[in-house]
C-alpha positions as CSV (number, residue, x, y, z in Angstrom):
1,X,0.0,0.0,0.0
2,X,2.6,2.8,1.1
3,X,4.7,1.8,-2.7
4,X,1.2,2.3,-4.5
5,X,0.4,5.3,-2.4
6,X,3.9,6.8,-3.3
7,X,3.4,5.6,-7.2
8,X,-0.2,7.5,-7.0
9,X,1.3,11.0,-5.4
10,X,4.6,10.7,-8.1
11,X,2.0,10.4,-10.6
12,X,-0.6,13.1,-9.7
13,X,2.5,15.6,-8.8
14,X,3.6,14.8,-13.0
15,X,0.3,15.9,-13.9
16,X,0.1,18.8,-12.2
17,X,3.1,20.0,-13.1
18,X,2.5,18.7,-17.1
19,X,-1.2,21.1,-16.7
20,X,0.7,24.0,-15.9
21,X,3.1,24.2,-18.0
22,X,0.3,23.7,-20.7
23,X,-1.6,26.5,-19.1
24,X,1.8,28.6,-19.1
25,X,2.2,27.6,-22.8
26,X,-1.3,28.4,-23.6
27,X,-1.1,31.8,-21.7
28,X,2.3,33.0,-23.5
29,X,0.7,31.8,-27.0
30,X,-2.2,34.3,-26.3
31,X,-0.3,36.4,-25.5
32,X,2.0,36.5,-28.5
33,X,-1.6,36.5,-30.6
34,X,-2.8,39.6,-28.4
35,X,0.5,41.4,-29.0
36,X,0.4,40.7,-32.6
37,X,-3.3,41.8,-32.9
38,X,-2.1,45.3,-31.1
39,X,0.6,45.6,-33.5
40,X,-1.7,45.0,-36.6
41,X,-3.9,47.4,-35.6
42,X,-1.7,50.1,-34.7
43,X,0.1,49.7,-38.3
44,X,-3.2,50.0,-40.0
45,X,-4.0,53.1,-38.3
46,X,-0.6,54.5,-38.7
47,X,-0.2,53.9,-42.4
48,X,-3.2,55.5,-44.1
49,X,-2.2,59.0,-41.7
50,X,1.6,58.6,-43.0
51,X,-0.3,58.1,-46.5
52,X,-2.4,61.2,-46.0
53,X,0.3,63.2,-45.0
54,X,2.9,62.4,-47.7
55,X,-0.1,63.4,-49.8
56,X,-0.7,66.5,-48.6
57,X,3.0,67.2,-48.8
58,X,3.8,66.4,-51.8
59,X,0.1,68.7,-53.0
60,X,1.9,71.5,-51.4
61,X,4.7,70.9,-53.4
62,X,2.9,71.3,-56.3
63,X,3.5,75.0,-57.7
64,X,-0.1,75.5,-60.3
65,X,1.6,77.8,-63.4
66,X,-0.3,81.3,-64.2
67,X,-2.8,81.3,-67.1
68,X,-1.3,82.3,-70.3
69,X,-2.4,85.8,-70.9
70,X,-2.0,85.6,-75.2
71,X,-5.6,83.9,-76.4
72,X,-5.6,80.8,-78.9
73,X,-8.6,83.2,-80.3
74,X,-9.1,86.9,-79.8
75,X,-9.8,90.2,-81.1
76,X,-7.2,93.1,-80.9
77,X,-7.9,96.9,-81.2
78,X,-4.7,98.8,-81.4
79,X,-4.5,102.6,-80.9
80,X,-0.7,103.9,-81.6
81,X,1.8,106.4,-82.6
82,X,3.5,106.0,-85.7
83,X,6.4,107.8,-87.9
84,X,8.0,107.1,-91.3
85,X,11.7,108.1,-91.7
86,X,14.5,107.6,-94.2
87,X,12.7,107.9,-97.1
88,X,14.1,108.3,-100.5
89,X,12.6,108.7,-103.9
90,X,9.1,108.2,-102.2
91,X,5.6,110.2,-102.1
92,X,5.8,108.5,-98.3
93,X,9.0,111.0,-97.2
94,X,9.0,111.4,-93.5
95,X,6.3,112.5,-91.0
96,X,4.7,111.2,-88.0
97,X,1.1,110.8,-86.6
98,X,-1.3,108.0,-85.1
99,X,-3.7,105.5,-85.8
100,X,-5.9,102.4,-85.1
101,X,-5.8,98.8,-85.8
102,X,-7.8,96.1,-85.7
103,X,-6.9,92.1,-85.4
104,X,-8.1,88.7,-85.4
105,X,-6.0,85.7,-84.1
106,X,-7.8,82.8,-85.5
107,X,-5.0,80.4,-83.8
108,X,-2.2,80.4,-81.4
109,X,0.3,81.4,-83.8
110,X,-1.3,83.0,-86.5
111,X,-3.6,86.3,-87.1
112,X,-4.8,88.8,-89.7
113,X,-5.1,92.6,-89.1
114,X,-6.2,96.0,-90.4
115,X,-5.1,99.5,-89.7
116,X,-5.7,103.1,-90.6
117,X,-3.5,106.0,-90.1
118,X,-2.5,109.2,-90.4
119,X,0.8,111.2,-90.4
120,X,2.2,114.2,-91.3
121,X,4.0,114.6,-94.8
122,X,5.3,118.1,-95.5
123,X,2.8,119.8,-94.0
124,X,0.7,117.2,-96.0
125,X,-1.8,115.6,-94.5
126,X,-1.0,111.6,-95.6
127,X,-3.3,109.2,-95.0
128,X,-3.7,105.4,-95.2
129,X,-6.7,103.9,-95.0
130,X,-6.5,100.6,-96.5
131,X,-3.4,98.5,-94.6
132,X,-3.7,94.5,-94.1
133,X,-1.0,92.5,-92.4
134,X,-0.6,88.7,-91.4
135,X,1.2,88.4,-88.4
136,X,3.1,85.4,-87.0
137,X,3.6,85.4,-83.5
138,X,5.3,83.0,-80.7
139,X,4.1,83.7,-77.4
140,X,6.3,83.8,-74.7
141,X,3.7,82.7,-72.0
142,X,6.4,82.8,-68.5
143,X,7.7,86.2,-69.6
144,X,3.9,87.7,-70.7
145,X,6.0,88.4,-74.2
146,X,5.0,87.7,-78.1
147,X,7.2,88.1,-80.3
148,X,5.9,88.3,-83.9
149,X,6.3,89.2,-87.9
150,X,4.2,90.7,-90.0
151,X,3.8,90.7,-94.0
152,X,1.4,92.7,-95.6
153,X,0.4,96.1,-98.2
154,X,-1.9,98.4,-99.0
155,X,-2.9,101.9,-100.5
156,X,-2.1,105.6,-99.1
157,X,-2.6,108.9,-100.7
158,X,-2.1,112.6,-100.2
159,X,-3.9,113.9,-103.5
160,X,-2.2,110.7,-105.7
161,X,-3.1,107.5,-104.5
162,X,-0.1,104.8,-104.3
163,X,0.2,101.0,-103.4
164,X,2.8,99.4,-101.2
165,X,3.7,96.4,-99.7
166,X,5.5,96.6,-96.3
167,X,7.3,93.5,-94.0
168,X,8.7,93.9,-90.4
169,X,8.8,92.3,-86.7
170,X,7.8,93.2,-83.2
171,X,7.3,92.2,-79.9
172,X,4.0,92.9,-77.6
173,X,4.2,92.5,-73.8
174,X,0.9,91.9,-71.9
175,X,0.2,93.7,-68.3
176,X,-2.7,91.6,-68.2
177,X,-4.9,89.2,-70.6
178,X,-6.4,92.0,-71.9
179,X,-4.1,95.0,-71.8
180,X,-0.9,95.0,-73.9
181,X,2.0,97.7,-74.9
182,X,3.3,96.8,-78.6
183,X,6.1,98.4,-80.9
184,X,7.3,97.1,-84.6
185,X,9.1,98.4,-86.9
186,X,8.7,97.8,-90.8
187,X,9.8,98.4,-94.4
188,X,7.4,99.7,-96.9
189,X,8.3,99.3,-100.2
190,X,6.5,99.7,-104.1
191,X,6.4,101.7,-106.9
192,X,6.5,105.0,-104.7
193,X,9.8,104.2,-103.3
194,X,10.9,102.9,-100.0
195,X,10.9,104.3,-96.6
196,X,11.0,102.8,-92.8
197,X,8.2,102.7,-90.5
198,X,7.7,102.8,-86.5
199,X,4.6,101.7,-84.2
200,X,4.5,102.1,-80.7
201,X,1.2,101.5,-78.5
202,X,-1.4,99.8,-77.0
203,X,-3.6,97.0,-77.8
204,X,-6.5,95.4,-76.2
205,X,-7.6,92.0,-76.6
206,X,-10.7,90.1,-76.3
């Protein structure tokens, strides 16, 4: 009896000792699963705010250019100075007065235009009333410039009516989209000789 009482009490202290290590086993696995549920959970509420805020950083970041101020389509009206110098052998010879334009860019690049003036020619009034240009330009949008050439002709008269044809260049700088200050300079040129011409004014677009 005392040999199967010791056997029994050997046995029972194994099991108890075998139940809590399984308990401790069970307890530290739960744990590890609790830890790692905490972690999870923490990363997926950490991640979309890191997201969010790399976002909004890199929005910030992002500079939004200014609107180009030169139209693919517009209307011009020009008001301007002008003065013809240098003339030889022509019913032009040299003055200066003003005048008016008018101009329609019917794409980026390209536009058609019409312009009356009037200038003083040896005590002479001079007039020209019938002027048509194409113009070429290449807007400068970052700088608010346009460059541009023009090619073009018409008819003047002071008494004698005479035909020309005239080519030149300028440049146009824009305050705002619809404010601008212009100047060119061109070469007329015909039967009535040659002489040199200057514009300088402003134009408004629409």
């Amino acid at each position: 009896m005392p040999v199967i009482r010791k056997i029994r009490e050997s046995t029972n202290r194994r099991l108890t000792k075998t139940k809590t290590r399984m308990k401790k086993t069970t307890l530290g696995r739960g744990a590890c699963i609790a830890w790692i549920g905490v972690l999870s959970l923490a990363a997926a509420s950490f991640t979309p705010a890191l997201a969010g805020t790399e976002m909004k950083s890199f929005k910030d970041k992002v500079v939004v250019g200014d609107e180009c101020r030169f139209r693919d389509t517009e209307f011009q009206v020009d008001a301007f100075y002008t003065g013809f110098f240098g003339g030889k052998h022509t019913a032009f010879s040299t003055g200066s007065g003003g005048g008016v334009g008018l101009n329609f860019f019917f794409a980026r690049y390209f536009g058609i235009g019409y312009e009356a003036s009037w200038y003083d020619n040896k005590n002479n009034a001079e007039h020209l009333p019938l002027a048509g240009n194409f113009f070429f330009r290449y807007p400068i949008c970052s700088l608010n410039l346009a460059p541009y050439v023009m090619v073009g002709g018409g008819a003047a008269w002071d008494g004698t009516c005479i035909g020309y044809g005239d080519v030149g260049a300028g440049l146009e700088y824009r305050f705002t989209k619809n404010i601008g200050l212009f100047v060119d300079g061109r070469y007329f040129y015909g039967g009535s000789g040659s002489v040199g011409n200057l514009r300088s004014g402003l134009r408004f677009a629409f």
